[in-house]
C-alpha positions as CSV (number, residue, x, y, z in Angstrom):
1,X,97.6,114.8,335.0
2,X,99.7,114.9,332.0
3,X,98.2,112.8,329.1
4,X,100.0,109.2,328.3
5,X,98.1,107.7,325.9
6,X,98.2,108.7,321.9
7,X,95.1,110.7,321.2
8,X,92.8,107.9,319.0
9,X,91.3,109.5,315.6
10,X,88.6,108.4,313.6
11,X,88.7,108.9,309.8
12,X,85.3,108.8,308.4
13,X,85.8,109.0,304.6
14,X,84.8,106.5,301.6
15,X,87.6,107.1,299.6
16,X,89.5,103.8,301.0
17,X,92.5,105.1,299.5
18,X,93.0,108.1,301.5
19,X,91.1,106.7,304.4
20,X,94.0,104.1,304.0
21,X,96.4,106.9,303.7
22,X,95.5,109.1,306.4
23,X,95.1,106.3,309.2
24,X,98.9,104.9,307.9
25,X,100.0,108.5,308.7
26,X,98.5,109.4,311.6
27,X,99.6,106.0,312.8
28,X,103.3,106.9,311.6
29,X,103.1,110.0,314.0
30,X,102.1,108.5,316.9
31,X,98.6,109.1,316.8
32,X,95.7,105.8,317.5
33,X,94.2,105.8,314.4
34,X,90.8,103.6,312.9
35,X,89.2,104.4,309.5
36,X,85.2,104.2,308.8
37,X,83.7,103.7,305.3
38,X,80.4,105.6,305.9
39,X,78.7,106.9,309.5
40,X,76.8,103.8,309.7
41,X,79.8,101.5,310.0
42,X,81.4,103.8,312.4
43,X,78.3,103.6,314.6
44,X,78.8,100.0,316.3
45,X,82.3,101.1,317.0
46,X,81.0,104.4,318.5
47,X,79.7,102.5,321.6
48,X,82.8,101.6,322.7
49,X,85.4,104.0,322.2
50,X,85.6,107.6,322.2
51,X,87.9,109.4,319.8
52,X,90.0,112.7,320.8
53,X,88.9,113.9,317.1
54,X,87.4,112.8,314.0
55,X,88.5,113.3,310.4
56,X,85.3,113.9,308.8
57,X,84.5,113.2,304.6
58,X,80.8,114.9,303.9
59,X,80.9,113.5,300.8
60,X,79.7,110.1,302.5
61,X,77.6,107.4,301.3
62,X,74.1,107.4,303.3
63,X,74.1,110.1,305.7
64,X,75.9,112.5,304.6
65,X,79.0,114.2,306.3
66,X,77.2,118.0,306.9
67,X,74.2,115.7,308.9
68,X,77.2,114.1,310.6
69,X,78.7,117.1,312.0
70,X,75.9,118.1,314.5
71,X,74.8,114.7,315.4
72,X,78.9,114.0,316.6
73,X,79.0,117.6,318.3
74,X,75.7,116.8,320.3
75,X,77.1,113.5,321.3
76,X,80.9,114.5,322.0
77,X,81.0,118.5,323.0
78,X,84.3,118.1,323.5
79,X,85.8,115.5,320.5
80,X,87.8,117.6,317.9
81,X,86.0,117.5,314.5
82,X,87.9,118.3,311.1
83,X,86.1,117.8,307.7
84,X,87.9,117.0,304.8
85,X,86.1,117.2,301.7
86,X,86.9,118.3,297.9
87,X,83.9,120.8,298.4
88,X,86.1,123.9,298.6
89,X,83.9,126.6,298.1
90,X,83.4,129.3,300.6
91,X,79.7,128.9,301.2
92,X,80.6,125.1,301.8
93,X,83.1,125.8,304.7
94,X,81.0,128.3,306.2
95,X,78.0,125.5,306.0
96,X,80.6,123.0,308.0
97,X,81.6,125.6,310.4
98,X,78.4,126.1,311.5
99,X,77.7,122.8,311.7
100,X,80.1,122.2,314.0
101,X,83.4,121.6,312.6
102,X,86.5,123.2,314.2
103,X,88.3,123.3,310.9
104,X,87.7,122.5,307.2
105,X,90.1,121.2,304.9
106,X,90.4,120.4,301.3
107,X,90.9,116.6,300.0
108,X,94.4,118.2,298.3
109,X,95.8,119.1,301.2
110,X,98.9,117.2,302.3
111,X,99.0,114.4,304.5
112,X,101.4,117.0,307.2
113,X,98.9,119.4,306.8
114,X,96.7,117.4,307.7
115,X,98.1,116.4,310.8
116,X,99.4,119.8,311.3
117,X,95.7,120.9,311.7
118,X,94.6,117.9,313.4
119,X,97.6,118.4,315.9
120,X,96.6,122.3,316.0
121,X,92.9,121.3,317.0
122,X,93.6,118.8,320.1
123,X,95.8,121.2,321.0
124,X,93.2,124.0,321.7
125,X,91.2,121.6,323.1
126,X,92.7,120.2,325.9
127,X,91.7,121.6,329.2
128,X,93.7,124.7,330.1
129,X,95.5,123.6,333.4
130,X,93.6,124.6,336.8
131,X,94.7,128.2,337.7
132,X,97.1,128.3,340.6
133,X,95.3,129.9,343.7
134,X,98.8,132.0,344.3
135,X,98.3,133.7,340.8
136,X,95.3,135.4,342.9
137,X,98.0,137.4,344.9
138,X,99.3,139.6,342.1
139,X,102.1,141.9,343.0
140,X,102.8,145.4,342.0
141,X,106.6,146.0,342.5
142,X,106.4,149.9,341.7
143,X,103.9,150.6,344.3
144,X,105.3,148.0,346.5
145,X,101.3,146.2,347.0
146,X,100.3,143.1,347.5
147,X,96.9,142.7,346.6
148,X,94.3,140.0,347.7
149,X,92.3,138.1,345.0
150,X,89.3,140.4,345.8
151,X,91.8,143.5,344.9
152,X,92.8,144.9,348.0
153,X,95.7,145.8,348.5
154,X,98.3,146.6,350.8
155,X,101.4,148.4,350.7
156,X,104.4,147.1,352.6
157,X,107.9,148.1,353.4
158,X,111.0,147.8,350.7
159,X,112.2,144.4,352.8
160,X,109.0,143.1,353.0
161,X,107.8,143.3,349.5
162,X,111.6,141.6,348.7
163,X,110.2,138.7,351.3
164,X,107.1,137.9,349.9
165,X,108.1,138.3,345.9
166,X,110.8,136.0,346.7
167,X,108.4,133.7,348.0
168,X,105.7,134.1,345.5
169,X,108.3,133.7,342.6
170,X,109.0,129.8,344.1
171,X,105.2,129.0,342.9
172,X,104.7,126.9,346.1
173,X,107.8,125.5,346.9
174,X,109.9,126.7,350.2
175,X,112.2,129.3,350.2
176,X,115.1,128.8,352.7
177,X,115.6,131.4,355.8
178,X,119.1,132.2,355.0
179,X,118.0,133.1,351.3
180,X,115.4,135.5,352.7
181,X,118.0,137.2,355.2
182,X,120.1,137.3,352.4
183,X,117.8,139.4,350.4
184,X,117.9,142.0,353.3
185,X,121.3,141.9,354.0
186,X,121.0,139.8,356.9
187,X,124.0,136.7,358.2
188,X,121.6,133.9,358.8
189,X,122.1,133.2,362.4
190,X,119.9,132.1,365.2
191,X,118.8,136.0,366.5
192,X,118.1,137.1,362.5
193,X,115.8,133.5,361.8
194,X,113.7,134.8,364.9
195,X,113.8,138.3,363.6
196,X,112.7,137.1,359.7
197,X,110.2,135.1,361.4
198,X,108.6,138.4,363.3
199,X,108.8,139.8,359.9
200,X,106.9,137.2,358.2
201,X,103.9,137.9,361.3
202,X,104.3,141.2,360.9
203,X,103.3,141.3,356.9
204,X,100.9,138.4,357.6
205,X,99.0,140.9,360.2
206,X,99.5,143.8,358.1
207,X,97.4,142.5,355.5
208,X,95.1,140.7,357.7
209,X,94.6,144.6,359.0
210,X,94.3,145.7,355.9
211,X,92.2,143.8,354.0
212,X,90.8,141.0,356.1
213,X,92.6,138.4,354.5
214,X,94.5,135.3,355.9
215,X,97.9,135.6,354.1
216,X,99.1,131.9,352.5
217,X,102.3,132.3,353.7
218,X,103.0,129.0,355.3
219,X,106.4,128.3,357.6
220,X,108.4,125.3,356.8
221,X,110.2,124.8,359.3
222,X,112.9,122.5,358.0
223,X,112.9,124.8,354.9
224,X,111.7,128.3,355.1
225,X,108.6,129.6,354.0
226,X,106.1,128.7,351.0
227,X,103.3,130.6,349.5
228,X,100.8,128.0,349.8
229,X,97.4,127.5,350.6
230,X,97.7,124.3,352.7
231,X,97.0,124.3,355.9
232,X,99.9,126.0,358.3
């Protein structure tokens, strides 16, 4: 489902002025946005909501922001963590890295920077969309082979490699008969519909022969035919 709500960001940081800053900007660019003096005053607020990513100071008063790190990774595996600090040495952002930080930036960098990298960061973790099931019937047009999603393959005629790319191409959604007879040449009339459909059996078969497989290649019959994995 495609997201609807902003992402919400905490800023942990004890610099109230570019706490302040940072939540007015990220609140500017559409983000949810709460700031946090220290850990321990982010705690109570921790029970009850869940941020997409936390800006993270480890200059912070009490426990500091490098103890922080882990203790937010083993809690949220999957809430983006960026630490902003004016500790800019090397050893420092390899130190946050490892603690498990997915970026480190300096306390100079600009406020569009800064939500340049926070933007970059939820990107790369949301979940990758589920893999269609069709993408497991990959095609080789050279060779003219459809192969199953174990890698068998089989090798069909000109026409019906034309049928079944046509209908792989429409990711799932019917193809009409009359634009499959027209890709082999074909007036859609009653006698060619009956003939396509024969065709269609005939490739299903063919690869069931072939490779054992059940071919997804569904008849609509107000429509045509889908590459689906529905039920016929």
């Amino acid at each position: 489902m495609p997201r609807t709500a902003p992402h919400l960001v905490f800023v942990i940081d004890d610099d109230a002025r570019l706490r302040d800053d940072l939540v007015d900007y990220l609140l500017s660019e559409g983000y949810e946005a709460m700031g946090f003096a220290s850990y321990e005053q982010f705690l109570p607020v921790s029970h009850r909501l869940q941020p997409d990513l936390i800006l993270l100071d480890l200059g912070l008063p009490g426990l500091d922001g490098m103890d922080v790190c882990p203790l937010l990774r083993q809690r949220w595996p999957q809430v983006g963590l960026v630490m902003l600090t004016s500790r800019s040495g090397v050893e420092q952002q390899q130190a946050g890295l490892q603690a498990g930080a997915d970026a480190y930036l300096s306390k100079t960098a600009t406020l569009a920077l800064v939500e340049a990298t926070v933007s970059s960061v939820l990107r790369r973790l949301q979940p990758a969309p589920p893999a269609s099931p069709l993408a497991a019937w990959p095609i080789n047009e050279a060779l003219l082979q459809l192969s199953t999603p174990q890698g068998q393959a089989t090798v069909l005629t000109f026409n019906e490699f034309r049928l079944v790319q046509a209908v792989l191409q429409a990711q799932g959604q019917s193809v009409p008969r009359e634009t499959l007879l027209a890709l082999t040449g074909k007036p859609d009339n009653p006698t060619n519909r009956r003939n396509l459909d024969a065709v269609i059996s005939r490739i299903r078969a063919k690869v069931r022969a072939s490779t054992g497989a059940d071919l997804p290649l569904r008849a609509s019959y107000a429509n045509g035919y889908a590459f689906t994995t529905d039920p016929a």
